[in-house]
C-alpha positions in Angstrom: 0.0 0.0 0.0 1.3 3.5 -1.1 1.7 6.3 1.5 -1.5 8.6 1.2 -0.4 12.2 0.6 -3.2 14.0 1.9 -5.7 13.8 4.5 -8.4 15.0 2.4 -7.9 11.1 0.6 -7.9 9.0 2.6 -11.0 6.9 3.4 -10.2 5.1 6.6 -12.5 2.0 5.6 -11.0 1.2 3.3 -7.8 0.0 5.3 -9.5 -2.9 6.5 -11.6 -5.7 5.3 -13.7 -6.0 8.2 -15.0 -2.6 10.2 -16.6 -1.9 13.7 -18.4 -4.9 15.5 -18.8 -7.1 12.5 -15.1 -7.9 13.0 -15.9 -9.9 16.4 -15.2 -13.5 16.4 -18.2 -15.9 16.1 -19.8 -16.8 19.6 -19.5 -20.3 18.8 -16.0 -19.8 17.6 -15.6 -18.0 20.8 -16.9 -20.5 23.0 -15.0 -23.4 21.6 -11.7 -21.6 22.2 -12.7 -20.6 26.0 -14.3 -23.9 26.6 -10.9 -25.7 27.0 -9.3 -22.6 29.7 -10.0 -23.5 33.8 -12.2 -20.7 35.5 -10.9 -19.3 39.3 -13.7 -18.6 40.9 -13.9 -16.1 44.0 -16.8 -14.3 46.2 -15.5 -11.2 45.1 -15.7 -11.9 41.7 -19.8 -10.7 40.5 -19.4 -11.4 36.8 -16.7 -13.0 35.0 -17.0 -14.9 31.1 -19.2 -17.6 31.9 -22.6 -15.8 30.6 -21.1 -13.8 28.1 -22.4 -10.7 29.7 -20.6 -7.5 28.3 -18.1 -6.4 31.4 -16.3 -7.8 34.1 -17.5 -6.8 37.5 -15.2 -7.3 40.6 -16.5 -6.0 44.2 -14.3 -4.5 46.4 -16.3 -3.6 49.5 -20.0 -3.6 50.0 -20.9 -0.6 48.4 -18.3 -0.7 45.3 -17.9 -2.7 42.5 -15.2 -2.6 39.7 -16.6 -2.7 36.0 -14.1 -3.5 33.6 -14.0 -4.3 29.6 -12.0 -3.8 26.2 -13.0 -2.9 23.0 -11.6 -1.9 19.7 -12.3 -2.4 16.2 -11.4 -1.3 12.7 -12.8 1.9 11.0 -16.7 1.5 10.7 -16.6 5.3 9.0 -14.0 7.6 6.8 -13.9 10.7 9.2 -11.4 9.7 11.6 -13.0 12.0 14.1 -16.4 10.5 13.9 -14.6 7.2 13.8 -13.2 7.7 17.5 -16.5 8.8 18.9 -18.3 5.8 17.7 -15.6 3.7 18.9 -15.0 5.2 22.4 -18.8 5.2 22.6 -19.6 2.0 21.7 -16.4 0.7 24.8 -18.1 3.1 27.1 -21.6 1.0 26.5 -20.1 -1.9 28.2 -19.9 -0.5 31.4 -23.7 1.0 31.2 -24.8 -1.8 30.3 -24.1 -3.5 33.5 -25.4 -0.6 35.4 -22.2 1.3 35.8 -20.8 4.7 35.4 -17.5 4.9 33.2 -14.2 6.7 35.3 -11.2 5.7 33.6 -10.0 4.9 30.0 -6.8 3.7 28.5 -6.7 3.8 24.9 -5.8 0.9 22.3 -4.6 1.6 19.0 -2.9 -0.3 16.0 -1.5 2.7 13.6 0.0 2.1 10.2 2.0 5.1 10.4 3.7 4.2 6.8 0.4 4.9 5.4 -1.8 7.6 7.4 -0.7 10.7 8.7 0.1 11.5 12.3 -2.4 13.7 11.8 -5.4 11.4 11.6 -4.3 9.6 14.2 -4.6 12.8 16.7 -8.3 13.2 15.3 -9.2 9.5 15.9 -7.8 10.1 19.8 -9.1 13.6 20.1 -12.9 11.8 18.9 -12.6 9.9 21.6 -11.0 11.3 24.0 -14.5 13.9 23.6 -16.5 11.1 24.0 -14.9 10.1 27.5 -15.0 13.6 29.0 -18.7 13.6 27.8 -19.3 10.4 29.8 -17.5 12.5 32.8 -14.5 10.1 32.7 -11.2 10.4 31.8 -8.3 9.2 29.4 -5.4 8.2 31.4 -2.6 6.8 29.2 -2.7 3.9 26.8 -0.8 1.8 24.6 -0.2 2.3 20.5 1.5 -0.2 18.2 1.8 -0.1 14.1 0.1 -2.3 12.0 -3.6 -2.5 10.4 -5.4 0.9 12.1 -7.5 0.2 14.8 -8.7 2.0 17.6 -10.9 1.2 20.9 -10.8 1.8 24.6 -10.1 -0.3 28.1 -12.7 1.2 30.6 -13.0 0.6 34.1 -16.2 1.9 35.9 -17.9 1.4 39.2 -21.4 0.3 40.1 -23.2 -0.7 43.6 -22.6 -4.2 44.2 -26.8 -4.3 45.1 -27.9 -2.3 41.7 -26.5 -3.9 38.7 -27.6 -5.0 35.2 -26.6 -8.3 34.1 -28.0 -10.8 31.4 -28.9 -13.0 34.3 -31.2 -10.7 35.8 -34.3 -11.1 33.5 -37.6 -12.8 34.9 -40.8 -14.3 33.0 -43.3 -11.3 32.4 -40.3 -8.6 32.0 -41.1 -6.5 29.1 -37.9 -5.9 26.0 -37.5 -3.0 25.6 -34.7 -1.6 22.6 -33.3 1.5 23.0 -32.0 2.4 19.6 -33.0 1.2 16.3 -30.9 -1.6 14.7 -29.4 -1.7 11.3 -25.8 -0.3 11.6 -23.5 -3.0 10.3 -25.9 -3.6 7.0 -25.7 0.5 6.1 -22.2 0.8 7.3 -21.0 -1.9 4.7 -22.9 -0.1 2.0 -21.5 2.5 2.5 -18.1 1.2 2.2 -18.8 -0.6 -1.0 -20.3 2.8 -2.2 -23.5 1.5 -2.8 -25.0 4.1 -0.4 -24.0 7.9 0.1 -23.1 8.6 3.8 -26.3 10.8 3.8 -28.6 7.5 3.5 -27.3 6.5 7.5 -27.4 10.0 8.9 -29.5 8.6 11.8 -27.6 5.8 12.1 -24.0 7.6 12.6 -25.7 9.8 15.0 -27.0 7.0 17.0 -23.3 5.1 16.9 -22.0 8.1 18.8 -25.0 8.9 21.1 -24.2 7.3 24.9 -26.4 5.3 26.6 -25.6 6.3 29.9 -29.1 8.2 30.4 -30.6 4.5 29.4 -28.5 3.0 31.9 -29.7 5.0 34.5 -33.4 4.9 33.8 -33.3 1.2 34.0 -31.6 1.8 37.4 -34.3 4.1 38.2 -37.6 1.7 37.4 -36.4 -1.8 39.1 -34.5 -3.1 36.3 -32.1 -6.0 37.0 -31.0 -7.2 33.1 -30.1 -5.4 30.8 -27.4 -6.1 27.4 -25.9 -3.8 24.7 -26.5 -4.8 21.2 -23.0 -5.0 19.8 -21.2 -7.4 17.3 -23.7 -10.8 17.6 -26.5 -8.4 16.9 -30.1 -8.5 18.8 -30.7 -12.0 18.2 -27.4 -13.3 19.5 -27.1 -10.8 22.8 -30.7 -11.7 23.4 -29.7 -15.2 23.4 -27.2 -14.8 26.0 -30.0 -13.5 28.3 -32.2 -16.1 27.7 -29.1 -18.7 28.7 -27.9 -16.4 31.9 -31.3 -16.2 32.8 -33.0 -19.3 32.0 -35.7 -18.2 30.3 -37.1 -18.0 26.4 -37.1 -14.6 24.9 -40.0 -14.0 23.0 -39.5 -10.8 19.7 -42.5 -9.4 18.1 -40.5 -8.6 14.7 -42.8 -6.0 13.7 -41.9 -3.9 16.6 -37.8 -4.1 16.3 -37.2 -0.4 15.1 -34.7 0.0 12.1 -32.9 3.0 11.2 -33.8 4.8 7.9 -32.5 3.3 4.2 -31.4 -0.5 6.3 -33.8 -3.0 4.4 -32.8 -1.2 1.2 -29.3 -1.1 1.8 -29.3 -5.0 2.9 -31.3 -5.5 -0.7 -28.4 -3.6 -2.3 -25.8 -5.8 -1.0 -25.1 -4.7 2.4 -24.4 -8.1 4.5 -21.6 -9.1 6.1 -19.3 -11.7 7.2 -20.3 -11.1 10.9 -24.1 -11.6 9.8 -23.1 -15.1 8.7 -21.1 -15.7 11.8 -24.1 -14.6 14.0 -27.0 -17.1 11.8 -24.7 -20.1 12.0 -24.3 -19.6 15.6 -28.2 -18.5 16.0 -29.4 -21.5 13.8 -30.9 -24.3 16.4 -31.2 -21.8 19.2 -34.4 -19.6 17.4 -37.6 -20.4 16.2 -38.2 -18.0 13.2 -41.6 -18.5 13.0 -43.0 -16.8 10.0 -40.2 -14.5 9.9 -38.8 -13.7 6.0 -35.2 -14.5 5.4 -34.7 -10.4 4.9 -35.8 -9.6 8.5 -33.4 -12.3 10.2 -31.4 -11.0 8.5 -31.5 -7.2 9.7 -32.2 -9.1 13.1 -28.2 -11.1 13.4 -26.8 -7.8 11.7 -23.6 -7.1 13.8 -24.3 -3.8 15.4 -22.1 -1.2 16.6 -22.3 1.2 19.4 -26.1 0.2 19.5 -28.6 0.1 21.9 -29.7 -1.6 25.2 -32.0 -4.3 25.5 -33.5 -3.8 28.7 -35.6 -6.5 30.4 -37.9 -4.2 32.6 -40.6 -5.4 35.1 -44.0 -4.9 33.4 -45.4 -2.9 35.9 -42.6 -0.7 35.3 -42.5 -0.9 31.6 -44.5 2.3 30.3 -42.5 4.3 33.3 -38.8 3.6 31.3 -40.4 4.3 28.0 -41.3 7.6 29.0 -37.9 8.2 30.4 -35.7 6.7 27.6 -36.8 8.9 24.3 -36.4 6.9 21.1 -37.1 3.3 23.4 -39.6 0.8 21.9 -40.8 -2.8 23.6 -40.1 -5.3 21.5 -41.1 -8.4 23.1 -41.2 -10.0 26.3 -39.4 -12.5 29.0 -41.2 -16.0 29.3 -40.7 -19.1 30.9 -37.8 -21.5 29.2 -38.8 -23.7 26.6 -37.6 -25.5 23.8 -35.9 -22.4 22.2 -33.9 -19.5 23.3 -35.4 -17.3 21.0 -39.1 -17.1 19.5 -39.9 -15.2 16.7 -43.6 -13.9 15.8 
């Protein structure tokens, strides 16, 4: 690859061959290569990797738990700025997701200085370091190697030991509810291929970079005890980590799953993904489809990035988070376990 002369150029994308979450290894890929490690277990220790939950959570003393996690991930956009937002945002999720409040950050990055200028490397730290100070934490340090450009953050946060979120937490009756709409991995790889302008995903970029700290703490606020991010195995496969933490069958009303603007018709233009594939053959015997059309599962194991949380909220409570989280929409509901971890209607 030739040096690029000038910033205006460059398309970050197109440095990689896989961008944002859809670069995550397959959960059953995943699995297989965990399966064969031992596990230490300790009373301190609140969550570790055994239900695939989306942080770490260590307590050290009654009223303070550690929330730690990792995330990084190849350009999902071309401006470099925009690319560290979305990707600070979408480490920072981890921690709200488990009910946590983001304090420090150390950031990753693989730079192929040969290639890039410094300069786009300072914008890519600047996005994110933006995006930290806006979650009211802070960048302390971090590590940088060269090679193929990536970029992400290791957070550590704290929550109470008594109020978390975790995918173990949901109960028969809970109401789903999704946060943001789904459909970034499908646009975001149109757009790379050029088969969509960057106006066709304005929503979606804008919801890659938007927190979900205030969604965090509303599900706090109403009872909530489970809640996931919708990341890389997309809505289907985080879901199905609930229903096995929890023990129970998630049931999604397709119909109801929100999708951002131009993402059926950029999936009909050729907008899949290799981490779409990865997410069915894992999915496969685990969901009952139902009547479901090939197109909407789809847009419903499309890796997302930076999305949304699915929040398993006490029906009684329900209507209360809705009004609290703008944008939120129930999708389904918790019930008993059955045959499948997912059910489709």
């Amino acid at each position: 690859m030739t040096a690029v002369a000038a910033e205006e150029t460059i398309r970050l994308t197109q440095f990689t061959n896989c961008a944002g979450c859809a670069s995550k290894m397959g959960a059953g890929d995943l699995s297989e290569a965990l399966g064969a490690l031992p596990t230490r277990t300790d009373p301190r220790l609140v969550v570790g990797r055994e239900t695939f939950d989306d942080a770490g959570i260590f307590r050290i003393s009654d009223d303070v738990a550690l929330v730690q996690t990792v995330d990084f991930f190849a350009p999902i956009v071309d401006d470099p700025y925009e690319y560290g937002q979305i990707a600070a945002a979408n480490a920072l999720s981890d921690v709200y997701a488990m009910g946590g409040q983001p304090l420090t950050a150390l950031n990753i990055m693989s730079f192929p200085a040969a290639d890039i200028p410094l300069a786009v490397m300072t914008e890519i730290l600047r996005g994110g370091q933006d995006k930290v100070h806006e979650a009211s934490a802070f960048i302390v340090g971090g590590h940088t190697v060269l090679g193929e450009l990536k970029y992400g953050l290791s957070v550590t946060g704290q929550a109470h030991p008594s109020f978390l979120l975790t995918n173990a937490g949901a109960k028969p009756g809970d109401r789903l509810i999704l946060t943001k709409p789904i459909g970034t991995g499908i646009l975001t790889t149109a757009a790379k291929r050029q088969l969509i302008a960057r106006e066709d995903m304005l929503d979606a970029l804008e919801a890659m970079k938007r927190l979900n700290g205030s969604a965090s703490r509303a599900a706090l606020a109403v009872g909530a005890r489970c809640a996931t991010d919708i990341t890389g195995f997309s809505l289907l496969g985080h879901a199905s980590h609930i229903a096995r933490a929890s023990a129970v069958t998630i049931h999604i009303d397709v119909a109801s799953v929100p999708l951002f603007a131009n993402a059926r018709a950029a999936l009909l233009k050729g907008g899949s993904n290799d981490g779409a594939k990865r997410n069915r053959q894992y999915l496969g015997e685990l969901v009952d489809r139902g009547s479901s059309s090939d197109e909407d599962f789809a847009i419903l194991t499309d890796p997302q990035t930076s999305g949304g949380l699915l929040v398993a909220v006490p029906a009684a409570k329900a209507a209360a988070y809705l009004a609290r989280v703008q944008g939120a929409v129930e999708i389904g509901e918790v019930q008993p376990e059955g045959t499948r971890a997912i059910v489709l209607a």
